[in-house]
MARBA-3410 file (N, C-alpha, C, O; in Angstrom, 1 decimal):
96
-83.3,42.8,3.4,-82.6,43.1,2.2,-83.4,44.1,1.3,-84.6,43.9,1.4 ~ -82.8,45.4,0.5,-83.2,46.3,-0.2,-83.7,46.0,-1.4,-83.5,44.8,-1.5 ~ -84.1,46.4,-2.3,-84.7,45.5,-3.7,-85.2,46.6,-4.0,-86.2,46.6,-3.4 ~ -85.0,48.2,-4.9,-85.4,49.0,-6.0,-85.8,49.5,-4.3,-87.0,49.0,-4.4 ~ -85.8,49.9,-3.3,-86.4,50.9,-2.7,-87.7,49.9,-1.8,-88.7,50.5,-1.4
-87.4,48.3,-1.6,-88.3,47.9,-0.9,-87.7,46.6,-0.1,-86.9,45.7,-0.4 ~ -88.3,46.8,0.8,-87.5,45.7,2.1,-87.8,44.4,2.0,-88.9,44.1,2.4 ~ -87.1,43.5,1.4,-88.0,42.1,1.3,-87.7,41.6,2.7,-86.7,42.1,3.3 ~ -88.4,40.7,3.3,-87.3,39.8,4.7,-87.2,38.9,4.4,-87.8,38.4,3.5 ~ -86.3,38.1,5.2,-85.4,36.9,5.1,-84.0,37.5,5.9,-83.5,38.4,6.7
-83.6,36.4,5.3,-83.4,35.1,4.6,-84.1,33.8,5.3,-83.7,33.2,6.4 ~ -85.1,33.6,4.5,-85.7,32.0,4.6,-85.7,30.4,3.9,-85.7,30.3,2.7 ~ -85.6,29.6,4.5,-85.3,28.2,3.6,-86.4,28.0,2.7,-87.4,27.8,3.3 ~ -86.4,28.0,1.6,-87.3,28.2,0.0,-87.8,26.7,0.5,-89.0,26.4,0.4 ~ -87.2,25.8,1.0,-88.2,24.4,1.1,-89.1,24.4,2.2,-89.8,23.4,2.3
-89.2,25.2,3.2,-90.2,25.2,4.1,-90.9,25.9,3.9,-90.5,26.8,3.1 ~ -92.5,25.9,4.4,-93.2,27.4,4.0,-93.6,27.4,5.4,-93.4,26.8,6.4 ~ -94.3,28.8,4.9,-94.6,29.2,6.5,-96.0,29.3,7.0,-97.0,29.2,6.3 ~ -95.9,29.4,8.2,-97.1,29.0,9.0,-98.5,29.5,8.3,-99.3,28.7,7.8 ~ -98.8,31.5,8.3,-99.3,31.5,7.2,-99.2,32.2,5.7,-98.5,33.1,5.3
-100.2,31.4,4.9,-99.8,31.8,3.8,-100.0,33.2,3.2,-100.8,33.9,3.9 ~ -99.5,34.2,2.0,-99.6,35.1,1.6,-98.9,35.7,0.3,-97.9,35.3,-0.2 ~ -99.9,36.7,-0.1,-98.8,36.7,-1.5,-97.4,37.6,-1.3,-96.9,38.1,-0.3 ~ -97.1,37.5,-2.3,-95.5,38.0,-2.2,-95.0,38.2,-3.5,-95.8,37.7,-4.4 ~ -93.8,38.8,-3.8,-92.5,38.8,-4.6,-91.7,37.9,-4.2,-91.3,38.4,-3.1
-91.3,37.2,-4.3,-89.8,36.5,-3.6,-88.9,36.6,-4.2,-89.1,36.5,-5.4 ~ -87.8,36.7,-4.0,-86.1,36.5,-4.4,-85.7,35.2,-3.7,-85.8,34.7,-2.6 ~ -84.9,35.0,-5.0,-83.8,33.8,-4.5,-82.3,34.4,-5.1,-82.0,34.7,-6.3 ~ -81.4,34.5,-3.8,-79.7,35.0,-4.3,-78.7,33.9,-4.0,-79.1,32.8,-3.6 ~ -77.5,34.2,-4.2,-76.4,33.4,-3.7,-76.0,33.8,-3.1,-76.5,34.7,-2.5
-74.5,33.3,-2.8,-73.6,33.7,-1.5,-73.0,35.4,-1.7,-72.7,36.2,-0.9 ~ -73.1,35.4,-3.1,-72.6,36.5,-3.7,-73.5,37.7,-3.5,-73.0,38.7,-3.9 ~ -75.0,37.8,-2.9,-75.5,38.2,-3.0,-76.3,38.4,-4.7,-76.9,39.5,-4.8 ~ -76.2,37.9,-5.4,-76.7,38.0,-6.6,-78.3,37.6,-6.7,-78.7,36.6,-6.1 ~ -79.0,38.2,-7.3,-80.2,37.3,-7.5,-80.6,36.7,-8.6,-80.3,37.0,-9.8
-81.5,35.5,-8.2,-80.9,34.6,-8.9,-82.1,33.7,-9.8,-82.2,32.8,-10.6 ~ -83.2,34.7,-9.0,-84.6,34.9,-9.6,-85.7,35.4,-8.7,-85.8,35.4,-7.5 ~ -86.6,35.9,-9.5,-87.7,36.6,-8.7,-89.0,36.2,-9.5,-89.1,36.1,-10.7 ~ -89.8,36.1,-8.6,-91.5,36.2,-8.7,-92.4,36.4,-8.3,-92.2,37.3,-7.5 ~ -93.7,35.9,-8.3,-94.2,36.6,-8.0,-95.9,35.6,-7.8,-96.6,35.2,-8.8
-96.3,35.4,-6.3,-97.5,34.7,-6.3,-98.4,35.0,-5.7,-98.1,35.9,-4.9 ~ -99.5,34.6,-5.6,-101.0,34.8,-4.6,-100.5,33.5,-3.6,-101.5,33.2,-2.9 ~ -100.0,33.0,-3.4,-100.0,31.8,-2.1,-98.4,31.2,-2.2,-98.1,30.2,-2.8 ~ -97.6,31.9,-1.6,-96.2,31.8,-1.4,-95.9,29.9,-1.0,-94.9,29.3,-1.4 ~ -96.9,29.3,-0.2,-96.3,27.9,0.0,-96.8,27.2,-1.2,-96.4,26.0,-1.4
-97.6,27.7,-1.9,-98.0,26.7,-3.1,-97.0,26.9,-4.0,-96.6,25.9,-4.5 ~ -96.6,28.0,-4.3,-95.9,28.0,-4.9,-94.5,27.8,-5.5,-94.0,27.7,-6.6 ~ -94.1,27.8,-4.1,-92.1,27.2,-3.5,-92.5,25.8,-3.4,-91.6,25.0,-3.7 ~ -93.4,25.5,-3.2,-93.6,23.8,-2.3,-92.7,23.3,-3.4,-91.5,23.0,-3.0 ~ -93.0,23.1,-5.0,-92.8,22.1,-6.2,-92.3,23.3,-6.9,-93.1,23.4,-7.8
-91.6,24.0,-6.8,-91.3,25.2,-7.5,-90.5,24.2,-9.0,-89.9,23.1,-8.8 ~ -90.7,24.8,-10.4,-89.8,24.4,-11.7,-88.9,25.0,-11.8,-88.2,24.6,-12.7 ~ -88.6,26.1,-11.0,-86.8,25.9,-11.5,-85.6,26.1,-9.9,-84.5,26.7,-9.7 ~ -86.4,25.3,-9.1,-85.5,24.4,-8.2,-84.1,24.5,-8.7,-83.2,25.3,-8.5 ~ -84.0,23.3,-9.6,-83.0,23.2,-10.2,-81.7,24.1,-10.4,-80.5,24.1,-10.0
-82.6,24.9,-11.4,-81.9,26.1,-11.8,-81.3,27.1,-10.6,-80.3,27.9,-10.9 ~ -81.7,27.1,-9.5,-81.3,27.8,-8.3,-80.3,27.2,-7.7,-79.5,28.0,-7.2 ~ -80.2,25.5,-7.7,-78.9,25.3,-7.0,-77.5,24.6,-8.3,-76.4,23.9,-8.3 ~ -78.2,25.1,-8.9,-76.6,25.0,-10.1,-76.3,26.4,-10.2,-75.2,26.6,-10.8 ~ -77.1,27.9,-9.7,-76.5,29.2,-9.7,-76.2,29.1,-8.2,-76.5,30.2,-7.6
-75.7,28.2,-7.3,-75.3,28.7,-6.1,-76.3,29.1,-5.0,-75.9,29.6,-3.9 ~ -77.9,28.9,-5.1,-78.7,29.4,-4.4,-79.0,28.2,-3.4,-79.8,27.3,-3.8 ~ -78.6,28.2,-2.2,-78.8,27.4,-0.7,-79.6,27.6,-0.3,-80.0,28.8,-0.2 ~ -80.5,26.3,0.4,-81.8,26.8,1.0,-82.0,28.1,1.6,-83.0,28.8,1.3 ~ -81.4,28.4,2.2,-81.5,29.7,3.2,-81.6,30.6,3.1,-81.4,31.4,4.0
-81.9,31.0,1.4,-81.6,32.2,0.7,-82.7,33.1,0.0,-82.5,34.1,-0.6 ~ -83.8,32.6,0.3,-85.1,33.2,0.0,-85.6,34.7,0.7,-85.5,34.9,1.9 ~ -86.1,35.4,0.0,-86.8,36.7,0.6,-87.6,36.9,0.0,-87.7,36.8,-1.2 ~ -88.9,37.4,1.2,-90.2,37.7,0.6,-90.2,39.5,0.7,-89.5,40.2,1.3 ~ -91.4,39.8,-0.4,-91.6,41.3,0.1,-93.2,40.8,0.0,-93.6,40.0,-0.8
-93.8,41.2,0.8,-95.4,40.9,1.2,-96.5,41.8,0.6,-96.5,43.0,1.0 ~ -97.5,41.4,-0.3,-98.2,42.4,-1.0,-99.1,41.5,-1.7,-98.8,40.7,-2.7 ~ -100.8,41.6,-1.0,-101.7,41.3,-2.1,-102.5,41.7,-3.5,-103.0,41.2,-4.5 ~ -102.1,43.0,-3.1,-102.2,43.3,-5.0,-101.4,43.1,-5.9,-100.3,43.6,-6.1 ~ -102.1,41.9,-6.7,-101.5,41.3,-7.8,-101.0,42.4,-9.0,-100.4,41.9,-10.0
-101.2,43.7,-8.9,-100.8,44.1,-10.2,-99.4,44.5,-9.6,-98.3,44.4,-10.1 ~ -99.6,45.0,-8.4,-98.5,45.9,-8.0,-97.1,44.6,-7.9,-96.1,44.8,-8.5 ~ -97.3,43.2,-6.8,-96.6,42.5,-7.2,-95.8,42.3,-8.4,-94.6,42.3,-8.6 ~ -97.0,42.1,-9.7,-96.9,42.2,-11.1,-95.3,43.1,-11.6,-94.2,42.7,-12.1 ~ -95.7,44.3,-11.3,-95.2,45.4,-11.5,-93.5,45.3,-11.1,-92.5,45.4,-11.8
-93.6,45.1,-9.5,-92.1,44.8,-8.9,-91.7,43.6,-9.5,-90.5,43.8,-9.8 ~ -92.1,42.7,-9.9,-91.6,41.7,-10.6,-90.8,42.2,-11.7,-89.6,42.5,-11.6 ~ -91.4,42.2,-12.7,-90.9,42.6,-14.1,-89.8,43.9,-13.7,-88.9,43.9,-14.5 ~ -89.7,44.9,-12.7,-89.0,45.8,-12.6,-87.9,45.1,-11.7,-86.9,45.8,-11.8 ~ -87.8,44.3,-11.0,-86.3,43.5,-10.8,-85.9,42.7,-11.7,-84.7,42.6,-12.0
-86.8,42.1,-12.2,-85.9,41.4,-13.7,-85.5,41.8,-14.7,-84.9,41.1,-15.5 ~ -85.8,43.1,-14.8,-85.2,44.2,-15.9,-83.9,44.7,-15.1,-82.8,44.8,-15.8 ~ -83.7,45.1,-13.7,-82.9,45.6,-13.2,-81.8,44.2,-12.9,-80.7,44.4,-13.3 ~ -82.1,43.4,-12.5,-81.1,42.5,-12.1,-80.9,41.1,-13.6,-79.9,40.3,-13.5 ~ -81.5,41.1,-14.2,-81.5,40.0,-15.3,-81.1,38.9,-14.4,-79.9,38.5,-14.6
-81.7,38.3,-13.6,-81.7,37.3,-12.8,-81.6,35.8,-14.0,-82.3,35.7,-15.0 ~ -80.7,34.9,-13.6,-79.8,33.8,-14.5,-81.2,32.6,-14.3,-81.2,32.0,-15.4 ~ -82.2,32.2,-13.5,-83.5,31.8,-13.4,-84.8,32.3,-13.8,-85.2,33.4,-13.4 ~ -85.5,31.5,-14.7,-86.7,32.4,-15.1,-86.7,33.4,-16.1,-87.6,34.3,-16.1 ~ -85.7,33.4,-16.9,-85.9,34.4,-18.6,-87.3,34.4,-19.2,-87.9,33.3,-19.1
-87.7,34.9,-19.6,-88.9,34.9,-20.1,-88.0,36.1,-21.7,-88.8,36.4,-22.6
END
């Protein structure tokens, strides 16, 4: 899937993690393709494991199987793509 000019992959189930760990951007969309939040961590299974707005993902229609990572350990640059999808998509999870 395309995101501002960058390939995230997936689609993966947000409640498993994977074998190994890594940082990332992740998206969560719906059926609609919409996204439905994005962020952004240093340890991708720590951070989905108990994720806080679960919730909020499946009252917007977001099904396990709907996660995409883009892979990247510089934290600024993650940083960076973060805030610049949520400016571009105003994602209905995670307002700040």
């Amino acid at each position: 899937m395309e995101v501002l000019n960058h390939q995230f992959q997936g689609p993966y189930n947000h409640n498993l993690g994977f074998k190994n760990d890594f940082g990332c951007v992740y998206l969560l969309i719906n059926a609609q393709r919409q996204v439905i939040d994005v962020g952004q961590t240093e340890s991708v299974n720590d951070r989905l494991r108990n994720h806080d707005r679960k919730q909020c993902w499946i009252r917007n229609g977001c099904l396990d199987n709907q996660l995409y990572v883009y892979s990247s350990e510089n934290e600024q640059y993650r940083l960076q793509l973060e805030s610049a999808i949520r400016k571009a998509y105003a994602p209905a999870c995670g307002i700040r």
